[in-house]
C-alpha positions as CSV (number, residue, x, y, z in Angstrom):
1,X,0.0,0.0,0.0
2,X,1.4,3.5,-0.9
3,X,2.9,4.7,2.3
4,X,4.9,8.0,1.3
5,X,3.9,10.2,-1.3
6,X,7.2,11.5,-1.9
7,X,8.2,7.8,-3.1
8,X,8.1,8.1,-7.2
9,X,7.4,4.9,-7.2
10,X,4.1,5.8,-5.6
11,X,1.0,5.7,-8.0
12,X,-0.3,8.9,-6.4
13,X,3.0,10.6,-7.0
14,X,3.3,13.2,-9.5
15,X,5.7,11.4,-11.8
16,X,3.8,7.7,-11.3
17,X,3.3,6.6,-14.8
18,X,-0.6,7.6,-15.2
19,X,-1.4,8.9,-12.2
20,X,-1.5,12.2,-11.2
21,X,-2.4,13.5,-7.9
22,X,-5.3,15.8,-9.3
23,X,-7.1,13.3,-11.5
24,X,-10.1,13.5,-9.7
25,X,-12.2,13.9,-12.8
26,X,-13.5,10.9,-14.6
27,X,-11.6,11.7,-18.0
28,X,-8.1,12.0,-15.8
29,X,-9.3,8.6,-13.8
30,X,-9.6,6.7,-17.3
31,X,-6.2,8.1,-18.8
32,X,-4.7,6.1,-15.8
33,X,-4.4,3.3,-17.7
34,X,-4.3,0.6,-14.5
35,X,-7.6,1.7,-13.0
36,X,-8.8,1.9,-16.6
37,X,-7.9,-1.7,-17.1
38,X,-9.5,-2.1,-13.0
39,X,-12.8,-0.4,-14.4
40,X,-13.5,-1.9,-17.5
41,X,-13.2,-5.4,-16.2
42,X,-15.5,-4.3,-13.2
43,X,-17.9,-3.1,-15.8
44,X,-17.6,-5.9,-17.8
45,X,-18.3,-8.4,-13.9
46,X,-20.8,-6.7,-13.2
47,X,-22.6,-7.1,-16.6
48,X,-22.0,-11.0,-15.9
49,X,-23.7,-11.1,-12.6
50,X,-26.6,-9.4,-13.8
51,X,-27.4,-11.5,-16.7
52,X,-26.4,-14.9,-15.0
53,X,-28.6,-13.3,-11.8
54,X,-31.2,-12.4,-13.8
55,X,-31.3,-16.0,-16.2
56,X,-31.1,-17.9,-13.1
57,X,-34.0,-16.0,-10.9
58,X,-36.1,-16.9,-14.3
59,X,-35.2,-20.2,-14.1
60,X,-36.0,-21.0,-10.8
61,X,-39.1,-18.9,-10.7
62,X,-40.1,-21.1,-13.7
63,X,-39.2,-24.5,-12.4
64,X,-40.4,-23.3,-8.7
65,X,-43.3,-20.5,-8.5
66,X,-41.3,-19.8,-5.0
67,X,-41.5,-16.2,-4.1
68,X,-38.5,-17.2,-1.5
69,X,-36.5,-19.6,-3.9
70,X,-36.8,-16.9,-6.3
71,X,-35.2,-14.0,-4.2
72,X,-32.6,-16.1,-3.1
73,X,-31.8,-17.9,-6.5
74,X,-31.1,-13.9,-7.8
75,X,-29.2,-12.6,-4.8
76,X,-28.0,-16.5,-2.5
77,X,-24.1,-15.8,-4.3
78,X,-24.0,-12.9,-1.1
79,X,-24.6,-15.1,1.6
80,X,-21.0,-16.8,1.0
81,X,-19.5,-13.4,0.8
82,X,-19.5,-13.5,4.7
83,X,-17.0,-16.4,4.6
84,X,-14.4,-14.9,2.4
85,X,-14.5,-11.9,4.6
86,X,-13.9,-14.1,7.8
87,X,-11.6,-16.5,6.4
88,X,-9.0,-15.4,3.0
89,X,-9.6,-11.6,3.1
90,X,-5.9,-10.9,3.6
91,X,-4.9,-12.0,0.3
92,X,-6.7,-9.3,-1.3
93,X,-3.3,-7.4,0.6
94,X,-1.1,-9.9,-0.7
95,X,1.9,-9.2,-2.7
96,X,0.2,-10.4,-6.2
97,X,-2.9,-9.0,-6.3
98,X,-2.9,-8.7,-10.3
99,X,-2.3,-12.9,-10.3
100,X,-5.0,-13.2,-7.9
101,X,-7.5,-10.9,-9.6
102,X,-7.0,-12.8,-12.7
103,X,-7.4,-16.2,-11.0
104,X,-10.5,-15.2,-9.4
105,X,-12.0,-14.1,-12.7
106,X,-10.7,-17.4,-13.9
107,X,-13.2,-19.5,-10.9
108,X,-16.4,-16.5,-11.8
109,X,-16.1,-17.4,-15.8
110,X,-15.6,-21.2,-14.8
111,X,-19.0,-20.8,-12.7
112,X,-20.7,-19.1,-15.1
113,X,-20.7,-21.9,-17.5
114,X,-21.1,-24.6,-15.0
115,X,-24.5,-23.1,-14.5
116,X,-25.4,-23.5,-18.2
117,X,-25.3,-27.2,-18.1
118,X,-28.3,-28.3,-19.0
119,X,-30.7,-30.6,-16.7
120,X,-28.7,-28.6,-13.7
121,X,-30.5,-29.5,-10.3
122,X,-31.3,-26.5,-8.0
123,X,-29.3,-27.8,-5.1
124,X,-26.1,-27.7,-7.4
125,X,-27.1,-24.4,-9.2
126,X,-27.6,-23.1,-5.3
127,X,-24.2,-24.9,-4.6
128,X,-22.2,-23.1,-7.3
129,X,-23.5,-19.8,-6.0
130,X,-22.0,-20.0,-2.6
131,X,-19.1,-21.0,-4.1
132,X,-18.7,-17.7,-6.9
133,X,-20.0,-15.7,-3.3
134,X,-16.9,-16.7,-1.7
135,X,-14.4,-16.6,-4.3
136,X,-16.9,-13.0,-5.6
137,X,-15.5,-11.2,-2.1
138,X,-12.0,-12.1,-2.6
139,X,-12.2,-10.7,-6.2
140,X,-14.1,-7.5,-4.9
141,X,-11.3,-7.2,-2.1
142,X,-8.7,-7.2,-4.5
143,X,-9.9,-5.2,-6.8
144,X,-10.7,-2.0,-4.5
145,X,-7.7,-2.6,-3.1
146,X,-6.0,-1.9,-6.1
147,X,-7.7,1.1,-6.8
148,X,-6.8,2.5,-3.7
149,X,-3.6,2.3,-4.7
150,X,-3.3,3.3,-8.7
151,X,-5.4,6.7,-7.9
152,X,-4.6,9.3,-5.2
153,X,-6.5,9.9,-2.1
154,X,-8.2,12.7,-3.4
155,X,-9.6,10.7,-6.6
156,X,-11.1,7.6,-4.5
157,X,-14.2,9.5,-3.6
158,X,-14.4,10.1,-7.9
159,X,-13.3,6.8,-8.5
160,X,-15.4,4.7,-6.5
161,X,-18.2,7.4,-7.5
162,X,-17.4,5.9,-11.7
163,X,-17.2,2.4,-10.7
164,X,-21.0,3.1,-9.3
165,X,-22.0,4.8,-11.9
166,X,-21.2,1.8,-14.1
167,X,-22.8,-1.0,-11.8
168,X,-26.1,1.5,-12.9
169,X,-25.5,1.8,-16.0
170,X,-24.5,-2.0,-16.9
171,X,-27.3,-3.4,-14.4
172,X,-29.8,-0.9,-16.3
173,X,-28.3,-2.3,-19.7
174,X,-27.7,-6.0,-18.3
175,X,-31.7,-6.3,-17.1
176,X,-33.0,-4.9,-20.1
177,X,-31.2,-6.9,-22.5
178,X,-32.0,-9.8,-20.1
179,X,-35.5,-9.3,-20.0
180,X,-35.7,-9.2,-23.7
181,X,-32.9,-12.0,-24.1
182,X,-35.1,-14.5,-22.0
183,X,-38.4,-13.3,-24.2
184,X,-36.9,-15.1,-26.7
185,X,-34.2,-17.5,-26.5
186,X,-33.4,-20.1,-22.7
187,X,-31.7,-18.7,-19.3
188,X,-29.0,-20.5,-20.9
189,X,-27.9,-18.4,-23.1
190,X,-27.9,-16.0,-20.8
191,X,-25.5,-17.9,-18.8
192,X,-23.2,-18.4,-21.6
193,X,-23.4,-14.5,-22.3
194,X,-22.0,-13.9,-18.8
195,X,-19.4,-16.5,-19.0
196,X,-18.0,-15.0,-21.9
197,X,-18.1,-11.4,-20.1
198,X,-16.2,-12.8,-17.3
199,X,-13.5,-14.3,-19.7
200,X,-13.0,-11.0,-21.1
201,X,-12.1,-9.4,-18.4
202,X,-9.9,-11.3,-17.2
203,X,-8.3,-10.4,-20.3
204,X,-8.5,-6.9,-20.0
205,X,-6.8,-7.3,-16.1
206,X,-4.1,-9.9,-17.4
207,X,-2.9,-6.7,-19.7
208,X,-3.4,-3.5,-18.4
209,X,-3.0,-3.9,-14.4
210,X,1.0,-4.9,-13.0
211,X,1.8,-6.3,-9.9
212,X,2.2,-3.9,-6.9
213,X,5.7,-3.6,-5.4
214,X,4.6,-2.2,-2.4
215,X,2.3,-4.6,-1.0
216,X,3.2,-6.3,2.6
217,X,5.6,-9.1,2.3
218,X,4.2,-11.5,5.1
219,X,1.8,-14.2,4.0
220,X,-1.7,-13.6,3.7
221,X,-3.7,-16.2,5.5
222,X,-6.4,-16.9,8.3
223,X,-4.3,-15.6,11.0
224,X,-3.7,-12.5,9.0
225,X,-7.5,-12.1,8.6
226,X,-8.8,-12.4,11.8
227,X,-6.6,-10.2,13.3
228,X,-7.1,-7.8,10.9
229,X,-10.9,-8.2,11.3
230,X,-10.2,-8.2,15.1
231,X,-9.1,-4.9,14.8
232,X,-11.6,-3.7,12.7
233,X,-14.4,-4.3,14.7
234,X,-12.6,-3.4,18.1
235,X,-12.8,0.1,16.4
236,X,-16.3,2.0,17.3
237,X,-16.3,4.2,14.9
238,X,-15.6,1.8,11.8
239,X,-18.0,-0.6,13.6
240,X,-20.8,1.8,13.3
241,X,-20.1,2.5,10.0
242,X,-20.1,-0.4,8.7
243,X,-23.3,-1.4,10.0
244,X,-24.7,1.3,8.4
245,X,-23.4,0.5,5.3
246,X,-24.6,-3.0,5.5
247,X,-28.4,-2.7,6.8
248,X,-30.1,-0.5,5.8
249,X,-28.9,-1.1,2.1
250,X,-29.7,-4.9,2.6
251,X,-33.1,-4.7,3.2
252,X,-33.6,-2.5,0.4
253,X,-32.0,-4.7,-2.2
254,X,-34.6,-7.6,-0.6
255,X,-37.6,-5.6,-1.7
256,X,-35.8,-5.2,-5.0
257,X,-35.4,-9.2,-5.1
258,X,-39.5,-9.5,-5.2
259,X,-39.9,-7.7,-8.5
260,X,-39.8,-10.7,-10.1
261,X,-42.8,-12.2,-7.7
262,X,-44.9,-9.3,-7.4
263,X,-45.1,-9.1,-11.5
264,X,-42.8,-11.3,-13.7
265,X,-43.9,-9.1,-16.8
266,X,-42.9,-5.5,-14.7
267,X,-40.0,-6.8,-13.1
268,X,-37.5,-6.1,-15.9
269,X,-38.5,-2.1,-15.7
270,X,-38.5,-1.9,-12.2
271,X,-35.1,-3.4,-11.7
272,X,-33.7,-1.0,-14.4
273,X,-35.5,1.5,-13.3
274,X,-33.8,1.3,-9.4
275,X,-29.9,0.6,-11.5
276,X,-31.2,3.9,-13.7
277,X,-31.4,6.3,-9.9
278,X,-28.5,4.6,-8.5
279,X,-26.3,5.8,-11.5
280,X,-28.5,9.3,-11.3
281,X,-27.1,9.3,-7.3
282,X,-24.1,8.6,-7.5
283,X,-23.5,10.8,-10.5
284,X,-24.7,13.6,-8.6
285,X,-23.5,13.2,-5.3
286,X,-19.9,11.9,-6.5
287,X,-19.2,14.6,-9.0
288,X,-21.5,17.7,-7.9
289,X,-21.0,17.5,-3.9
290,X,-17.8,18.3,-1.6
291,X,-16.8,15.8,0.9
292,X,-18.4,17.7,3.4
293,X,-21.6,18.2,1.4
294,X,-21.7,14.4,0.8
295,X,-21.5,13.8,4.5
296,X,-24.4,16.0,5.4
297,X,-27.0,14.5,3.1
298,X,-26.0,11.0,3.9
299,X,-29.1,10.6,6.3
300,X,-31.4,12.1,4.1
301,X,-30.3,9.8,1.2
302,X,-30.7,7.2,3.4
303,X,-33.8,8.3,4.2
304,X,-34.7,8.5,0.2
305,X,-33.3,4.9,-0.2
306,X,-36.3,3.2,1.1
307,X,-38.9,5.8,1.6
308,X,-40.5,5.5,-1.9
309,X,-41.1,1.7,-1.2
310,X,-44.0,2.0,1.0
311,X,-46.0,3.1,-1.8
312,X,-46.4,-0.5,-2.5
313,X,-48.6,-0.4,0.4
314,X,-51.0,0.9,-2.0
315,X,-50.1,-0.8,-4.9
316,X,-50.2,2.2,-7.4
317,X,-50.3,2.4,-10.7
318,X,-47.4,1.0,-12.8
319,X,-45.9,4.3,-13.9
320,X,-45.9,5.5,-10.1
321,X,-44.0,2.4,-8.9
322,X,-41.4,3.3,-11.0
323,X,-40.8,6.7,-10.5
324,X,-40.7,5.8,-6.9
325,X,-38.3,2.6,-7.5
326,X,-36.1,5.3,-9.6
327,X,-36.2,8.1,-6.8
328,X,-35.5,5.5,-4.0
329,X,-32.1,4.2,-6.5
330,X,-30.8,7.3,-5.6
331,X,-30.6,7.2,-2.1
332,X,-27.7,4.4,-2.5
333,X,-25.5,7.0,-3.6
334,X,-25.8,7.2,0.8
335,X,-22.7,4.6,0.7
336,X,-19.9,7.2,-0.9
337,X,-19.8,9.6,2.3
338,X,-20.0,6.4,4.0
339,X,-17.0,5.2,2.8
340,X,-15.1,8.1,2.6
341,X,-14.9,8.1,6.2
342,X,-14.3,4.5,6.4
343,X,-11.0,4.7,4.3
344,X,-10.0,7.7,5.5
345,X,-9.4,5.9,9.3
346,X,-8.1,2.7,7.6
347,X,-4.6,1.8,7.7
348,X,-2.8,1.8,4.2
349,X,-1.4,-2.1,5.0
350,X,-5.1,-3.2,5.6
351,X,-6.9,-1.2,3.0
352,X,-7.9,-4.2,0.2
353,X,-8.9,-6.5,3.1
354,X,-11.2,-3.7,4.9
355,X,-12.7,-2.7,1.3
356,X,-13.5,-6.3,1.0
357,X,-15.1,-6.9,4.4
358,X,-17.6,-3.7,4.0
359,X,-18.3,-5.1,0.6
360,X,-18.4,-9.1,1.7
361,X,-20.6,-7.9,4.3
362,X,-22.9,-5.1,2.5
363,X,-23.4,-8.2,-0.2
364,X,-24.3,-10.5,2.9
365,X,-26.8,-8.4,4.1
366,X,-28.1,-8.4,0.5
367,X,-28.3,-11.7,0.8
368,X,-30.2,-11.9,3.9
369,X,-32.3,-9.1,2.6
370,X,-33.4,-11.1,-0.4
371,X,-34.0,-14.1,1.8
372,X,-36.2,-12.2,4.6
373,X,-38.1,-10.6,1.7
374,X,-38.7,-13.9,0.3
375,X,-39.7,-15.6,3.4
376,X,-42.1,-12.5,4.3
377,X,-43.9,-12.9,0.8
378,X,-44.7,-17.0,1.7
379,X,-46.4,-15.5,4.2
380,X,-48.0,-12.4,3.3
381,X,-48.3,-10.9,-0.3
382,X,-44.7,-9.8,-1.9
383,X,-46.1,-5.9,-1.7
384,X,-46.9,-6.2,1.5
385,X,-43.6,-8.1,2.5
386,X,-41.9,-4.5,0.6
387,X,-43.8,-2.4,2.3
388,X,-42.7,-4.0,5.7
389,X,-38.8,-3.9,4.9
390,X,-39.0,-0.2,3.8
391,X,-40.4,0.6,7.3
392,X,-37.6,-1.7,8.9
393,X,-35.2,0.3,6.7
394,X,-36.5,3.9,7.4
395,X,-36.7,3.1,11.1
396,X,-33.0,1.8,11.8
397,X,-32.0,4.7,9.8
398,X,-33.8,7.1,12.1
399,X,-32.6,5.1,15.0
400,X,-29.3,4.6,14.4
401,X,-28.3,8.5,12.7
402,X,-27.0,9.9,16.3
403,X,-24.5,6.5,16.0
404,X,-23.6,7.2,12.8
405,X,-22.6,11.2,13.0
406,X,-20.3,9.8,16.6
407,X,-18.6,7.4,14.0
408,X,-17.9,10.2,11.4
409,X,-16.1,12.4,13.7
410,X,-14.5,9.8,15.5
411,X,-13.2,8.3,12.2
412,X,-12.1,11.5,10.9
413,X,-9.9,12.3,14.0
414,X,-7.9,9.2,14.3
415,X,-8.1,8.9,10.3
């Protein structure tokens, strides 16, 4: 990890090759051509998992008629997240990250086209998800852990702000095309699209992203995670933060994971209609607001985030569900401030592995999100099982936003 800024050899340095310590615009960001070659494969991942998500929540919905088999088929690779965070964390600090990265892709494009074999059972297709969740937080680790390094401090706020932007965008183009795809041709194909996706960028990391020389030298291991996660959690103020960034979000992206139950034929719009606010959030709070700007709205794009979904309550017309799904997309644009303050009191040695817990752990409590949501739409009806989440949500945030400004402050005076 880049520990003095005066070392040329330092990607935030001046005269780093592509980096410059002001390239906090997107343009300057992309003439870096490591995080380019970090963002186009992210695009390219994330384009994967939502077609392969998609194809397989169609599938099982098909085979099934499961409201809770359904969430979990879409969203189940985030419940193994949790394990890579508590076990192999630390190698996403490890001293050859690029070889990782590109090993990892290697297992997600190998996992992708397991899941096209045809005849598949569900117990192996749910088996080959918690196995792409574990090896999916590694990858995710890695990978932030890496930009963190190739782009100065001052651009990870912009950075992380694009990579966003492009989870919106691709998830908005990746469920459209999927919706249409799956009109026509199997959830096969949609499986095969994704595992060509992830082959390609593995391609693109094999050539544009070197191996740091300034990673730790000690093995990265069990020991190494735990007692990095020891510390992490013995720490109040990135404790409360990362709660935050893990609940609230959760059970949002569990009402998201009944779309598909509440109205097979709708669920295509709505879930490009949420990716479409997202990138309209994170464009706007990453680009057009100051750090301290961002911090200040946080609750009230929190707030925003699951507000809009207790109009399902009332089960409006379709064109008001999805204004509100879009308006509500915005509000995850609350995790930027969010992590701003969590890297900002991280230590440079532990940066990958931290980025990887807060996003094995936000994906975990997507997981569980998806899987509450399901289990309350068994039960009730999926609208009402929405409805009930957004309350949950909008009432933790409400709770918990005395918590959360302590955590700030704290983290920005030991950071």
């Amino acid at each position: 990890m880049p520990s003095d800024p005066s070392d040329p050899s330092n990607p935030s340095h001046p005269s780093a090759p592509g980096a410059s310590p002001t390239a906090t615009t997107y343009r300057a960001l992309l003439r870096n051509r490591e995080f380019a070659g970090l963002y186009v494969s992210f695009a390219l991942s994330v384009s994967a998992s939502t077609l392969s998500g998609f194809a397989l929540g169609t599938l099982v919905h098909q085979q099934t008629r499961s409201p809770f088999l359904t969430a979990v088929s879409m969203y189940g690779a985030t419940f193994a997240t949790v394990l890579g965070a508590l076990t192999l964390m630390s190698v996403a600090d490890g001293s050859r990250p690029r070889r990782t990265l590109v090993v990892l892709q290697g297992v997600a494009s190998a996992g992708a086209a397991a899941q096209a074999v045809p005849g598949l059972p569900l117990t192996v297709r749910f088996g080959l998800l918690a196995i792409l969740g574990f090896f999916q937080s590694l990858g995710t680790g890695t990978r932030m852990g890496l930009v963190s390094e190739v782009v100065p401090d001052a651009a990870y706020a912009a950075a992380r702000s694009l990579m966003n932007i492009t989870a919106g965008a691709t998830a908005i183009l990746g469920y459209a095309f999927g919706a249409l795809l799956l009109r026509h041709l199997a959830p096969r194909d949609g499986f095969l699209l994704a595992t060509a996706l992830t082959g390609l960028g593995l391609v693109v990391v094999a050539t544009t992203v070197r191996d740091r020389s300034i990673r730790p030298t000690r093995r990265p291991g069990l020991r190494q995670t735990w007692t990095a996660n020891t510390a992490l959690f013995a720490h109040p103020g990135r404790r409360a933060l990362l709660l935050n960034l893990w609940v609230p979000n959760g059970l949002i992206v569990g009402c998201e994971a009944l779309f598909l139950s509440y109205s097979p034929d709708l669920a295509g719009v709505l879930l490009a209609a949420g990716a479409a606010g997202m990138l309209l959030g994170d464009l706007t709070v990453g680009r057009l607001l100051t750090a301290d700007r961002r911090r200040r709205c946080a609750f009230a794009l929190r707030l925003l985030l699951a507000a809009p979904y207790l109009l399902f309550a009332l089960q409006p017309p379709v064109p008001v569900l999805t204004a509100a799904v879009f308006v509500a997309g915005a509000g995850f644009a609350a995790t930027l401030p969010l992590q701003e303050q969590l890297l900002a009191s991280t230590p440079d040695q532990v940066r990958g592995q931290v980025q990887g817990v807060e996003s094995a752990g936000r994906m975990t409590w997507q997981g569980l999100g998806a899987a509450v949501a399901g289990g309350l739409a068994q039960l009730l009806t999926p609208a009402a099982a929405i409805t009930a989440l957004a309350a949950v949500s909008v009432t933790i945030t409400v709770a918990s936003r005395p918590f959360v400004a302590g955590a700030g402050a704290a983290a920005r005076a030991d950071g």
